[in-house]
Structure formats: C-alpha cells, structure tokens
NUDRENMAR-243250 format. One record per residue: residue in three letters; y, x, z of N, C-alpha, C, O in turn; chain. Coordinates in nm, 3 decimals. Layout:
% residues N
+-----+---------+---------+---------+---------+---------+---------+---------+---------+---------+---------+---------+---------+-------+
| res |     n_Y |     n_X |     n_Z |    ca_Y |    ca_X |    ca_Z |     c_Y |     c_X |     c_Z |     o_Y |     o_X |     o_Z | chain |
+-----+---------+---------+---------+---------+---------+---------+---------+---------+---------+---------+---------+---------+-------+
| Ala |       Y |       X |       Z |       Y |       X |       Z |       Y |       X |       Z |       Y |       X |       Z |     A |
...
+-----+---------+---------+---------+---------+---------+---------+---------+---------+---------+---------+---------+---------+-------+
***
This chain:
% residues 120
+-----+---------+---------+---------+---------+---------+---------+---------+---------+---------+---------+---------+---------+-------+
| res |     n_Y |     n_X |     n_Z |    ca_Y |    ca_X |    ca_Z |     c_Y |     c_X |     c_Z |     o_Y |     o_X |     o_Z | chain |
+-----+---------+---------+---------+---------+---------+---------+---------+---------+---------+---------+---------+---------+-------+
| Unk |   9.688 |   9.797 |   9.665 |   9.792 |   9.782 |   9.762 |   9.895 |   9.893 |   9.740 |   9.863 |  10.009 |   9.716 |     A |
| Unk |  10.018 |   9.850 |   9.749 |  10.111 |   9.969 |   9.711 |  10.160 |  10.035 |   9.863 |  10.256 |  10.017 |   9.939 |     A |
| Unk |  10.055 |  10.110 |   9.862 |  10.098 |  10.214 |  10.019 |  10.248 |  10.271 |  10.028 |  10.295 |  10.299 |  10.139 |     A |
| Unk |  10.312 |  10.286 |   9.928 |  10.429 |  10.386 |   9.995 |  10.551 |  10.339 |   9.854 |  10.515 |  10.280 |   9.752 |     A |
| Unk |  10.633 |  10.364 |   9.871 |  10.737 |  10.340 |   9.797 |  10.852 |  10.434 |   9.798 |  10.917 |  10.396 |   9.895 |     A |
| Unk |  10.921 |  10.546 |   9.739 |  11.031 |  10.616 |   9.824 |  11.108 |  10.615 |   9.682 |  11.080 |  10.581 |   9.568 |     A |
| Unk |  11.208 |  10.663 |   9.740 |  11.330 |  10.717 |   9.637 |  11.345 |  10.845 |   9.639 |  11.344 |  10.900 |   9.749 |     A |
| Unk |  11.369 |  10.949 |   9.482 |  11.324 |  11.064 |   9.474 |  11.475 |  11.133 |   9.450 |  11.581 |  11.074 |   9.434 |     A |
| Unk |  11.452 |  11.268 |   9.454 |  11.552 |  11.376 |   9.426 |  11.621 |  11.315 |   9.310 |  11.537 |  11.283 |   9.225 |     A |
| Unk |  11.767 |  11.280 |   9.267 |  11.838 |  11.300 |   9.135 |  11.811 |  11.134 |   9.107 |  11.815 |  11.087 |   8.993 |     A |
| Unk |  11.780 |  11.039 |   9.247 |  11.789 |  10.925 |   9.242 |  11.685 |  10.849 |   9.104 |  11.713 |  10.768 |   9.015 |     A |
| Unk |  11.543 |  10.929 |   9.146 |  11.481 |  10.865 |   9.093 |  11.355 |  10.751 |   9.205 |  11.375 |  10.692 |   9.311 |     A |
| Unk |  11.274 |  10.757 |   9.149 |  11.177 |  10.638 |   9.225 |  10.999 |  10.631 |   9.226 |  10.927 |  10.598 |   9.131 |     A |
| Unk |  10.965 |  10.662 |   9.336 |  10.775 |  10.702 |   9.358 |  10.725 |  10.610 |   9.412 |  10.787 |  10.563 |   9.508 |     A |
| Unk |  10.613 |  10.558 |   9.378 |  10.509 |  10.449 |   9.413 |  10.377 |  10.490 |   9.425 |  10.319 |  10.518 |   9.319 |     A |
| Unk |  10.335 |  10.496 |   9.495 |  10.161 |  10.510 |   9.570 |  10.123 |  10.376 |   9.537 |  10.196 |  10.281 |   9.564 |     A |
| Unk |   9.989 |  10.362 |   9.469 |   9.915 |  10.213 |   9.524 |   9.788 |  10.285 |   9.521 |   9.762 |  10.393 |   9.466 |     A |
| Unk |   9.696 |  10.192 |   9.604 |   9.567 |  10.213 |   9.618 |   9.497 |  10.093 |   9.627 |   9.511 |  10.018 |   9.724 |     A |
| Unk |   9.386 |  10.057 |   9.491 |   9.342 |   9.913 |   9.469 |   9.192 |   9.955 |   9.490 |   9.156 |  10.073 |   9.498 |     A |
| Unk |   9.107 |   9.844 |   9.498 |   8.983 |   9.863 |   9.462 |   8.928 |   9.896 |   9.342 |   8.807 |   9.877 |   9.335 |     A |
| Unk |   8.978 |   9.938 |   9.249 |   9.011 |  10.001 |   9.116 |   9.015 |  10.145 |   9.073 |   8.934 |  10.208 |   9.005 |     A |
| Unk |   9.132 |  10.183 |   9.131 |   9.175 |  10.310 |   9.111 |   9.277 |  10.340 |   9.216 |   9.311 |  10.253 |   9.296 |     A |
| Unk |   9.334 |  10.479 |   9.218 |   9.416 |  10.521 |   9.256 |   9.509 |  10.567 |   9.176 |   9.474 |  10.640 |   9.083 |     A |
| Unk |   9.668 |  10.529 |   9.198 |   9.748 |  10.615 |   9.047 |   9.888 |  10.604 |   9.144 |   9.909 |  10.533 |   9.242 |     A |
| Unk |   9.967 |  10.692 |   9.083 |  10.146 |  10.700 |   9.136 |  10.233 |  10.643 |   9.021 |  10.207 |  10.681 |   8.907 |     A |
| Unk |  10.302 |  10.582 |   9.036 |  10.410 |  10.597 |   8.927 |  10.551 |  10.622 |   8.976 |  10.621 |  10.574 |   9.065 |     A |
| Unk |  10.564 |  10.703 |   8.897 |  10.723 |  10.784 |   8.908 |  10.817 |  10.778 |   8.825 |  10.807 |  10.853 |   8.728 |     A |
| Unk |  10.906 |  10.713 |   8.832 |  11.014 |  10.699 |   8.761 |  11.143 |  10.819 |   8.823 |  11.206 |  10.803 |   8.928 |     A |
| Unk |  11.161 |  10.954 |   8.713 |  11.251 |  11.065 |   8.724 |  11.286 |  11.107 |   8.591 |  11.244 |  11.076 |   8.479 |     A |
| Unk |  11.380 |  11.189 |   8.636 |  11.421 |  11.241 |   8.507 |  11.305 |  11.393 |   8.488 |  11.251 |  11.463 |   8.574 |     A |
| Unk |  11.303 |  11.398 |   8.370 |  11.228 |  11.543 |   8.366 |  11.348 |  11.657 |   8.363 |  11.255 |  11.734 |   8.343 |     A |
| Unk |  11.421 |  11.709 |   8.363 |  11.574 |  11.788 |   8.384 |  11.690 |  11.763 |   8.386 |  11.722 |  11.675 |   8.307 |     A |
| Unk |  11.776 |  11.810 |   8.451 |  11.916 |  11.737 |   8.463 |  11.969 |  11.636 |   8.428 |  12.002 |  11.539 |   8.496 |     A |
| Unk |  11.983 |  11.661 |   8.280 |  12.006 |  11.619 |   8.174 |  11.911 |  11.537 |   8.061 |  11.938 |  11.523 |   7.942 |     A |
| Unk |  11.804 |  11.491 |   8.126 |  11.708 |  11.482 |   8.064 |  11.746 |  11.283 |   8.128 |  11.798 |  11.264 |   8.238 |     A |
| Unk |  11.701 |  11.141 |   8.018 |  11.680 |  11.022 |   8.046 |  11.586 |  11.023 |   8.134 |  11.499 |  11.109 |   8.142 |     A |
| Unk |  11.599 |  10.921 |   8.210 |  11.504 |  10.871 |   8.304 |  11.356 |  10.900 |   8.251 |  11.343 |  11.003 |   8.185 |     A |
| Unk |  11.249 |  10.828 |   8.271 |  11.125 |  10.826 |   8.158 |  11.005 |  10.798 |   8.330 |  11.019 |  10.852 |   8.439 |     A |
| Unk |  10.911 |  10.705 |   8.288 |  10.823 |  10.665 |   8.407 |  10.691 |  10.719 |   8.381 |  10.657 |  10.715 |   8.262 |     A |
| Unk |  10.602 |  10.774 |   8.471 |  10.507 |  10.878 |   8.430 |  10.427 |  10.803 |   8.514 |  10.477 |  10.777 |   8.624 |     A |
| Unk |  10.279 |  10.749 |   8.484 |  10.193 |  10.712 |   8.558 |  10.038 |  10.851 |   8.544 |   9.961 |  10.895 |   8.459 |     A |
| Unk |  10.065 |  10.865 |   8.674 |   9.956 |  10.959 |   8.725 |   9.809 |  10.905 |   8.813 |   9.811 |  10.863 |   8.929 |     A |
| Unk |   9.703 |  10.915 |   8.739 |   9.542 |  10.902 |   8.833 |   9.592 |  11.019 |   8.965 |   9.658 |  11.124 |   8.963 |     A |
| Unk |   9.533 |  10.953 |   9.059 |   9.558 |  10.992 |   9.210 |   9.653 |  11.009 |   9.287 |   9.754 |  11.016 |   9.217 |     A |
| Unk |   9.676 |  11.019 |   9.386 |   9.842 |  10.999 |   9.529 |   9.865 |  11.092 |   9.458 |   9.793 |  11.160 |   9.386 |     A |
| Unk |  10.043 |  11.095 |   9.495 |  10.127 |  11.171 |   9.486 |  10.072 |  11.339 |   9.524 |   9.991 |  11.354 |   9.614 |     A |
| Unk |  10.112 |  11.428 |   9.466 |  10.118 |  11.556 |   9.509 |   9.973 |  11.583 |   9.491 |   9.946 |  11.698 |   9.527 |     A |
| Unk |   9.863 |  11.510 |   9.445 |   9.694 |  11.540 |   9.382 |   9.699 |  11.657 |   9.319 |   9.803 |  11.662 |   9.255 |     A |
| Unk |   9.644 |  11.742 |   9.308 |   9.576 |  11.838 |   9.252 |   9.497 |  11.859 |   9.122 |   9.484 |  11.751 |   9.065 |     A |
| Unk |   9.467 |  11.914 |   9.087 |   9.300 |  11.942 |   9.028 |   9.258 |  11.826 |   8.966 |   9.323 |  11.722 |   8.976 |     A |
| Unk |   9.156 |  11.833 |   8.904 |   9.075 |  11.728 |   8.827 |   9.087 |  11.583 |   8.885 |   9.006 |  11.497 |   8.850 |     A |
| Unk |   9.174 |  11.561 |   8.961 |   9.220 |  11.478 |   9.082 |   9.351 |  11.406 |   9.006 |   9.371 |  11.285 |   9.002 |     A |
| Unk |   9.429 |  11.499 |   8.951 |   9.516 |  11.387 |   8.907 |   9.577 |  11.442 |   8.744 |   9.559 |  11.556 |   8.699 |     A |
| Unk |   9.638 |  11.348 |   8.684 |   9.621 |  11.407 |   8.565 |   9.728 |  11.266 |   8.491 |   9.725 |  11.145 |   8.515 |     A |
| Unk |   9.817 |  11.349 |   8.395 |   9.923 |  11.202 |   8.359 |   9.825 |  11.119 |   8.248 |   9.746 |  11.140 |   8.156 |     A |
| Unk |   9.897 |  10.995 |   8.334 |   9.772 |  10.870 |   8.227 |   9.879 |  10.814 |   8.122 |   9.857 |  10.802 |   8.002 |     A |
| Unk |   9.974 |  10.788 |   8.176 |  10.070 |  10.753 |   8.097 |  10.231 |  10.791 |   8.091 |  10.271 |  10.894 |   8.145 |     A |
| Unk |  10.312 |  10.710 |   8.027 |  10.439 |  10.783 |   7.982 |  10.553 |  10.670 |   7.960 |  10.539 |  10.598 |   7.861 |     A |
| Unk |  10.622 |  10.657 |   8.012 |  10.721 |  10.517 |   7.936 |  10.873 |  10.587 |   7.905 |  10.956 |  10.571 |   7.995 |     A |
| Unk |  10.904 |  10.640 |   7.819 |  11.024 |  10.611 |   7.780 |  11.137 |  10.500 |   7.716 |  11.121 |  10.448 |   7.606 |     A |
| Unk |  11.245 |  10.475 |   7.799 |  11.338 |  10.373 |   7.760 |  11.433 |  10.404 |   7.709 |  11.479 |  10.518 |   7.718 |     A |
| Unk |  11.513 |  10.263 |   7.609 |  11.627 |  10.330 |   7.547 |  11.739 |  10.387 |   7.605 |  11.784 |  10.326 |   7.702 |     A |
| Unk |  11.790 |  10.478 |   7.575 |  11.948 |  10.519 |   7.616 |  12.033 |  10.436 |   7.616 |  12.120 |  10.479 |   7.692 |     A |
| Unk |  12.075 |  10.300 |   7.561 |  12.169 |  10.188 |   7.634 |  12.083 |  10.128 |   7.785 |  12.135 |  10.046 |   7.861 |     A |
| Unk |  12.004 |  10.162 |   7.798 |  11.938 |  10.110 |   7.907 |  12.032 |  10.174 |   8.066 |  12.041 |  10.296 |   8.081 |     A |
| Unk |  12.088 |  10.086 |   8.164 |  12.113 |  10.161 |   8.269 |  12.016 |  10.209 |   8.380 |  11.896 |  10.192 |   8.361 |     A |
| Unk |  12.064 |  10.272 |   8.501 |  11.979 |  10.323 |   8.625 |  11.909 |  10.241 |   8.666 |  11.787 |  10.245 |   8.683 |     A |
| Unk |  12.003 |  10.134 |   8.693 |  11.940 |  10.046 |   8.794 |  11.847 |   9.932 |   8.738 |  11.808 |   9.846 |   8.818 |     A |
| Unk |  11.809 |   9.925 |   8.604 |  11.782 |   9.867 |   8.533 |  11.642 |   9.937 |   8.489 |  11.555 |   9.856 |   8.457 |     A |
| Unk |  11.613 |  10.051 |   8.484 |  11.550 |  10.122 |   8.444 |  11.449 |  10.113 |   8.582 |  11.330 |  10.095 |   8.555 |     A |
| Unk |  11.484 |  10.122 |   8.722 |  11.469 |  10.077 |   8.864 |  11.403 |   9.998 |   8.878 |  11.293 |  10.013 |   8.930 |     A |
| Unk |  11.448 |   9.886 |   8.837 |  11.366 |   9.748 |   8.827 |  11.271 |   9.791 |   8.756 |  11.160 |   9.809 |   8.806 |     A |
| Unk |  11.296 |   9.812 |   8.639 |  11.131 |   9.802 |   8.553 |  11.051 |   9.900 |   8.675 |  10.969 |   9.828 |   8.733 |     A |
| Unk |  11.052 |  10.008 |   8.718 |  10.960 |  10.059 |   8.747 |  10.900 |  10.022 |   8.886 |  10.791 |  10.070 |   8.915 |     A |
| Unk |  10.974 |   9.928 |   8.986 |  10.911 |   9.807 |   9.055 |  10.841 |   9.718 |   8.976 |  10.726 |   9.686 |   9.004 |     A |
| Unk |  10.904 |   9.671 |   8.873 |  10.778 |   9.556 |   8.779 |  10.647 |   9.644 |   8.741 |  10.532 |   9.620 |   8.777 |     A |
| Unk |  10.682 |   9.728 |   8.679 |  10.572 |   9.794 |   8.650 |  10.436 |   9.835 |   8.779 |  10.315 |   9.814 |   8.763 |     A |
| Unk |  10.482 |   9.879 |   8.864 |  10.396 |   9.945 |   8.980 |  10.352 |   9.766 |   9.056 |  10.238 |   9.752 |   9.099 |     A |
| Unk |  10.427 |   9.676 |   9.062 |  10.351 |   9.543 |   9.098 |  10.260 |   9.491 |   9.048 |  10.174 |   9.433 |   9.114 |     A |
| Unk |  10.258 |   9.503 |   8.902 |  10.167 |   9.466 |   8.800 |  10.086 |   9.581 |   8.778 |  10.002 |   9.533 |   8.702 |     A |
| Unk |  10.057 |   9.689 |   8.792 |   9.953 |   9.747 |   8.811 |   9.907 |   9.750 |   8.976 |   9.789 |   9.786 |   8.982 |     A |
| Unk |   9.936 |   9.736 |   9.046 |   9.886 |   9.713 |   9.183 |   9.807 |   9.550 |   9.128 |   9.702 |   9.558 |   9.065 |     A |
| Unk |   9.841 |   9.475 |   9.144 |   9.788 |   9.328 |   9.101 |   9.687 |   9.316 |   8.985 |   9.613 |   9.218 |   8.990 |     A |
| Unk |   9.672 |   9.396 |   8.887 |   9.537 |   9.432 |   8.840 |   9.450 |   9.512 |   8.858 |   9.339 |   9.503 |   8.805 |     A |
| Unk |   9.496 |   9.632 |   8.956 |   9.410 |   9.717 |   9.026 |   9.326 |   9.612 |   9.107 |   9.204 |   9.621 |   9.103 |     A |
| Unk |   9.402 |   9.486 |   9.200 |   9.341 |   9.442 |   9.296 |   9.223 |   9.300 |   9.187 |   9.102 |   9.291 |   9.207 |     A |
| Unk |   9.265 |   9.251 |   9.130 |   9.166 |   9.149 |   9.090 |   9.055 |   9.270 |   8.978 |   9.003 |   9.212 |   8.883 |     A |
| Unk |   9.027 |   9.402 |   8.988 |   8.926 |   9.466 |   8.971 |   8.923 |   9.520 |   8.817 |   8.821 |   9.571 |   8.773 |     A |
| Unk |   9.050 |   9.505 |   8.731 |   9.052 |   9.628 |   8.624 |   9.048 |   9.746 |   8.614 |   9.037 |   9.799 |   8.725 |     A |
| Unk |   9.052 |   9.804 |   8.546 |   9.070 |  10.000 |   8.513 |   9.179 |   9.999 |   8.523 |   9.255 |   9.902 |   8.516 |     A |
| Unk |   9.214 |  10.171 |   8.550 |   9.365 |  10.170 |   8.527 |   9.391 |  10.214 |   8.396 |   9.491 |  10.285 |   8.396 |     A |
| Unk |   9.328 |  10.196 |   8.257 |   9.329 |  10.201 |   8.147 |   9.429 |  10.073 |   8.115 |   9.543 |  10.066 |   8.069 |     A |
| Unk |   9.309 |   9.950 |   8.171 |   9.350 |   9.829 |   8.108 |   9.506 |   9.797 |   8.195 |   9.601 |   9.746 |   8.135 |     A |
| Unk |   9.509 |   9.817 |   8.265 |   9.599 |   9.832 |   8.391 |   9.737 |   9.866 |   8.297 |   9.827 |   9.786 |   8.269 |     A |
| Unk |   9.727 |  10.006 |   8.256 |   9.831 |  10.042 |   8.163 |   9.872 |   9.975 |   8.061 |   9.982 |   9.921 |   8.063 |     A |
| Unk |   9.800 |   9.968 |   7.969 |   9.799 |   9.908 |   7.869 |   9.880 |   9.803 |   7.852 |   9.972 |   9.804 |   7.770 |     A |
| Unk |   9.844 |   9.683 |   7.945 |   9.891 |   9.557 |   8.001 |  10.036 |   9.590 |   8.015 |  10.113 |   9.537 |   7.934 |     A |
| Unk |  10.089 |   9.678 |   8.113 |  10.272 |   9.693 |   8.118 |  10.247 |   9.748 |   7.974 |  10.242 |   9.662 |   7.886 |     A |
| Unk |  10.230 |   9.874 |   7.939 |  10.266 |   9.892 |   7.814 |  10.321 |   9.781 |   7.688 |  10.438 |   9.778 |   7.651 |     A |
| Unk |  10.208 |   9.690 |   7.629 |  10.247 |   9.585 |   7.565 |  10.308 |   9.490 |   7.636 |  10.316 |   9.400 |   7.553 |     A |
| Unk |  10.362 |   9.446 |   7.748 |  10.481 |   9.369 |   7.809 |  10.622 |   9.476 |   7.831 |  10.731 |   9.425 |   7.858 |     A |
| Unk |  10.611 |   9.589 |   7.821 |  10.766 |   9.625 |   7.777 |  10.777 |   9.641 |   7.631 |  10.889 |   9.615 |   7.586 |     A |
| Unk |  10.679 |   9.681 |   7.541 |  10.680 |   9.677 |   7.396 |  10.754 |   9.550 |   7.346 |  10.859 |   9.547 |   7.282 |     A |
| Unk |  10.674 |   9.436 |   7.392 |  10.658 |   9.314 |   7.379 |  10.812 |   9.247 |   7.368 |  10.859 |   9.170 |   7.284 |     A |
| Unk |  10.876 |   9.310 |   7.499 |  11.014 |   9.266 |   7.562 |  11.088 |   9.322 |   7.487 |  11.182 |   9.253 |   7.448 |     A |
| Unk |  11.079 |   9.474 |   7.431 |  11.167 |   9.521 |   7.366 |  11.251 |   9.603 |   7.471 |  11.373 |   9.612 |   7.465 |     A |
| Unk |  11.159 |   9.671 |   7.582 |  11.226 |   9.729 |   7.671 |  11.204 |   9.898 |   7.690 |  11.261 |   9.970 |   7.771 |     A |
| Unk |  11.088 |   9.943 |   7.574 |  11.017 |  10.102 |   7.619 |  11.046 |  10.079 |   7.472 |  11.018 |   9.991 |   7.391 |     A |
| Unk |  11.144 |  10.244 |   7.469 |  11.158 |  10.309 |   7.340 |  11.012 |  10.401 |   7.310 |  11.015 |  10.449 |   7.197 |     A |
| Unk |  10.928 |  10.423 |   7.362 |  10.821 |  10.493 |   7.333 |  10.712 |  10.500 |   7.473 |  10.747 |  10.537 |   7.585 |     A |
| Unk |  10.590 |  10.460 |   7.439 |  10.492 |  10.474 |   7.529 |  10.343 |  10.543 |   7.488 |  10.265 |  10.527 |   7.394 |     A |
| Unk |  10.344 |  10.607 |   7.577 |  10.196 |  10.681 |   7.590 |  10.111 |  10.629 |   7.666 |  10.145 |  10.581 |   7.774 |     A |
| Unk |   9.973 |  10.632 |   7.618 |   9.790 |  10.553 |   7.658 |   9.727 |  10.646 |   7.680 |   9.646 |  10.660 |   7.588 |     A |
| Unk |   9.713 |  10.762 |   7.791 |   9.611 |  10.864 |   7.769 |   9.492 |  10.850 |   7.815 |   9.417 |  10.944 |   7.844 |     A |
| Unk |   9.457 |  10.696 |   7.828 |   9.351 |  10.678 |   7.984 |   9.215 |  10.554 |   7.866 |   9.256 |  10.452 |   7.810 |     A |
| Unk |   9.121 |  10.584 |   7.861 |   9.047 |  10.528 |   7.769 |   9.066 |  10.381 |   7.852 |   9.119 |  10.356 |   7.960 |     A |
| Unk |   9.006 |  10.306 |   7.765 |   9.024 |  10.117 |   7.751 |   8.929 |  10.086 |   7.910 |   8.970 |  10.008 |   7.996 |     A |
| Unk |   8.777 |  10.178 |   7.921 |   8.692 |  10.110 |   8.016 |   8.685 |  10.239 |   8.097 |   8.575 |  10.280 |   8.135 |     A |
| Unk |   8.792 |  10.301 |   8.123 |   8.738 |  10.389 |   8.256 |   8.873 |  10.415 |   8.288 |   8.969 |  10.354 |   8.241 |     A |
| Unk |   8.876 |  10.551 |   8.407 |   8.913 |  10.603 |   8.480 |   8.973 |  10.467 |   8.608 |   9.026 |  10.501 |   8.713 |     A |
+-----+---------+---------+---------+---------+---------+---------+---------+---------+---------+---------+---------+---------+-------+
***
C-alpha cells in the first residue's frame, strides 16, 4: 500500500509503500544543485536508520528527459512496486521488474540492482 506520497525540497518526489512483502521509499531528487534528477529506491520508511534501511536501487535518466516526465516515471515506478509488493514478491524481484521495463522502453540511462533476486 503506498502510505504517503509528498513532494520534496528542489521539487523533487517521496513515496512510502508498505506491502506484505517489504517495506521500501522511493525518491525521486536531485543529489546537488546541479546535479540530474536520478530515483533512489531505499529498504525501509523514509528517514530509517541503521541496518534498517540501506539503498537497493538507483535509476538514472537521460538528460533530454524533462521534470515532469521524469515525475511520472517515478509514480509508475512506486505503483508497480507497490502492486508486486502486494501479490507477495521481494523487493529484489520488485526492482528488477521496473528496472527491465524502463531499460526495455528506453527510458533509464543507467540502473543499479543492489538487492539479491530472493530476498530482502
């Protein structure tokens, strides 16, 4: 279930879900000023701690890509991992799954898998 949804500092974008699965955030921000957008999926709520939360994944998009565009994906993205959290995957496979559907699309200039295939 995607508990919370907000819009972040420098007009980026945070998502809470909590499935029978897992728990994970995804955040779509810039990492510095000047820095492209880029969507960071984290094991546990927002603001987790400790062995508690830890980045699982990474999506960078191309630079012709716009804001609001970049926006959307990271609503598609956080629906489709909420929706396989709930019919009872990992958030491995969870990832993975957007991963090769923006690959796929031709929409993530580079993505990171840090979360093994059958756990977390």
């Amino acid at each position: 279930m995607i508990i919370r949804s907000s819009s972040t500092f420098f007009g980026g974008k945070t998502t809470v879900i909590r499935t029978s699965s897992f728990t994970c955030t995804v955040s779509t921000k810039r990492d510095g000023l000047f820095s492209p957008l880029a969507t960071l999926i984290v094991k546990g709520d927002e603001g987790a701690a400790g062995d508690d939360a830890h980045v699982c994944g990474r999506i960078s998009y191309f630079p012709e890509m716009g804001k609001d565009d970049i926006l959307d994906l990271h609503s598609t993205i956080a629906q489709a991992m909420d929706e396989d959290g709930e019919k009872g995957f990992p958030l491995g496979v969870a990832l993975q799954g957007v991963i090769e559907f923006l690959t796929d699309e031709g929409l993530a200039s580079e993505t990171i898998n840090a979360v093994p295939w059958d756990g977390v």
